[in-house]
C-alpha positions in Angstrom: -27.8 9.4 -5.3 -30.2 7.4 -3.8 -31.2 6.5 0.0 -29.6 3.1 -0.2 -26.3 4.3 -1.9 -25.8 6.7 0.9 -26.9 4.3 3.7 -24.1 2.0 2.2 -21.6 5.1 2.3 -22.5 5.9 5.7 -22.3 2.4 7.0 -18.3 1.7 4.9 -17.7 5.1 6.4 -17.7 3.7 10.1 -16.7 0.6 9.4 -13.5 2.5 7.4 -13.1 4.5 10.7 -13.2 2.2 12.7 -10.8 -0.2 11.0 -8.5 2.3 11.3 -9.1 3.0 14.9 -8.2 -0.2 16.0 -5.2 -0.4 13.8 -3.5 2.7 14.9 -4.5 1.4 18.6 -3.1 -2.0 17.8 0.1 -0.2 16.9 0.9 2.0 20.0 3.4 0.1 22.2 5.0 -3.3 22.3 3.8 -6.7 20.8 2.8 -7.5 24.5 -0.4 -5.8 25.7 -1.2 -5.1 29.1 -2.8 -8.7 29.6 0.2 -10.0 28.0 3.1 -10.5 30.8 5.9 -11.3 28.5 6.7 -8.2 26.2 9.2 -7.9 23.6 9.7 -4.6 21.3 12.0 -2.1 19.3 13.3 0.5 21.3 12.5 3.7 20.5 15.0 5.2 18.7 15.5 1.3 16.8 18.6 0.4 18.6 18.3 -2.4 20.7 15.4 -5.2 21.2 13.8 -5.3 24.3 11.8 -8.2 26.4 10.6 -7.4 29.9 9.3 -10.3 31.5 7.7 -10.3 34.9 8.6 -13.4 37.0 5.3 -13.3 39.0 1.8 -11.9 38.2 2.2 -8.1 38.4 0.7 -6.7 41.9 0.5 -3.7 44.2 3.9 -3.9 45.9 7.4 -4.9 44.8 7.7 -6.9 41.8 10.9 -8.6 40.3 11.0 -8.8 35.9 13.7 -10.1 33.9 14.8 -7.9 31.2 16.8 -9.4 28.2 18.4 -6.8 25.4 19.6 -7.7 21.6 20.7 -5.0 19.2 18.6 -4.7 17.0 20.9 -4.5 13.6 23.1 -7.7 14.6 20.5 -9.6 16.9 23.6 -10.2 19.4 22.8 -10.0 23.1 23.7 -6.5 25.0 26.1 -7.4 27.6 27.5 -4.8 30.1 24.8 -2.3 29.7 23.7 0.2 31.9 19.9 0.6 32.8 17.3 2.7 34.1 13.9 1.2 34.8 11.2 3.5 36.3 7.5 3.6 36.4 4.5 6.1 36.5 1.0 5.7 36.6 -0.6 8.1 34.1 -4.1 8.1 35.4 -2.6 9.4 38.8 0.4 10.9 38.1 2.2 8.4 40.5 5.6 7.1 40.5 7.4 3.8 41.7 7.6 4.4 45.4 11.3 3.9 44.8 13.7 2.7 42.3 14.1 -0.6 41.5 18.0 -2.7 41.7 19.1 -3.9 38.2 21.5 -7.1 38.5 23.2 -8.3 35.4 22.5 -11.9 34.6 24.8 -12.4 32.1 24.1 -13.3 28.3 22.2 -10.1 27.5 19.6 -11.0 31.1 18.9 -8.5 33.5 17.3 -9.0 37.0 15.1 -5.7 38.1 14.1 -6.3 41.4 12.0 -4.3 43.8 10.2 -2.7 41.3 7.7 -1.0 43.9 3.8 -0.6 42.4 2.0 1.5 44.6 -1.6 1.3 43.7 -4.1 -0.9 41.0 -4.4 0.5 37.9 -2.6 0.9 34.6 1.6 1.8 34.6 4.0 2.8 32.5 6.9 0.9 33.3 10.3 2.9 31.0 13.4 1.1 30.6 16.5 3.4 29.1 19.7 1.7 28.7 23.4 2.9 27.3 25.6 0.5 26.0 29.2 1.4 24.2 27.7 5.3 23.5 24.2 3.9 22.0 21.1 4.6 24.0 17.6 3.7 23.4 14.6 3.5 25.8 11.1 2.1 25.5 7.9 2.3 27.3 6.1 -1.1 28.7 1.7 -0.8 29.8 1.1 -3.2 32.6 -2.3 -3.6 34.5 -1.9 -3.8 38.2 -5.3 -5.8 39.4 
C-alpha cells in the first residue's frame, strides 16, 4: 500500500467516525434540542407522544410550560392523566427547589406551573405520566442562561 492510499484511509477513517459521532449525538433525546423551546417526542417506553412547551424563555426561577400528550398508537389526545414533572441538573446534582403544580387544560393540555430552576446551566426536566394502567416517561434538556 502506498503513502497516499493510507493518508486516504486515515482521513475516511475520521471522517467515518465522526459521521457517526454526530449521528448517535443527534439521536439522544427529543426532536427539540436544548436551544429549541418547543419539544415534542416518543416516550420512553413508546406509549404516549409528548410536547413540553415553555410559555416564556426558560430562566433561573419558576417557570410555567404547557405539556400536551397523544398516545402514540391511535394519535388521540390523553385526557385525565396523571403526571409527574421534576427536574435535576446533572452537572450539579441539583434538583427543582420544589415541585411544580400540574393543572389539566383539557383536550390532552397540561399547565405545569412553578417549575422552580435554581441555578444557569443545563437541566433535565422528566415528565412520567399514568393514564388507564399505561405509564411512560421521558426526559426533556433545557439550557437555563
Amino acid at each position: 500500500m502506498n503513502e497516499t492510499n493510507r493518508i486516504s484511509r486515515a482521513r475516511f477513517s475520521r471522517i467515518l467516525l465522526c459521521s457517526l459521532a454526530f449521528s448517535w449525538l443527534a439521536a439522544c433525546g427529543g426532536e427539540g434540542t436544548a436551544a429549541s423551546p418547543e419539544q415534542e417526542t416518543i416516550g420512553l417506553r413508546g406509549a404516549m407522544e409528548f410536547k413540553l412547551v415553555p410559555e416564556a424563555p426558560l430562566v433561573q426561577g419558576e417557570n410555567d410550560l404547557r405539556l400536551t400528550l397523544h398516545d402514540a398508537a391511535t394519535g388521540k389526545v390523553v385526557e385525565g392523566a396523571t403526571i409527574e414533572v421534576t427536574a435535576i441538573m446533572p452537572a450539579m446534582g441539583h434538583e427543582a427547589t420544589s415541585p411544580p403544580s400540574i393543572e389539566d387544560a383539557g383536550e390532552g393540555a397540561y399547565a405545569v406551573r412553578g417549575l422552580a430552576l435554581s441555578m444557569p446551566g443545563r437541566w433535565d426536566v422528566h415528565v412520567k405520566v399514568e393514564h388507564q394502567g399505561t405509564t411512560d416517561e421521558v426526559h426533556f434538556f433545557y439550557d437555563v442562561p
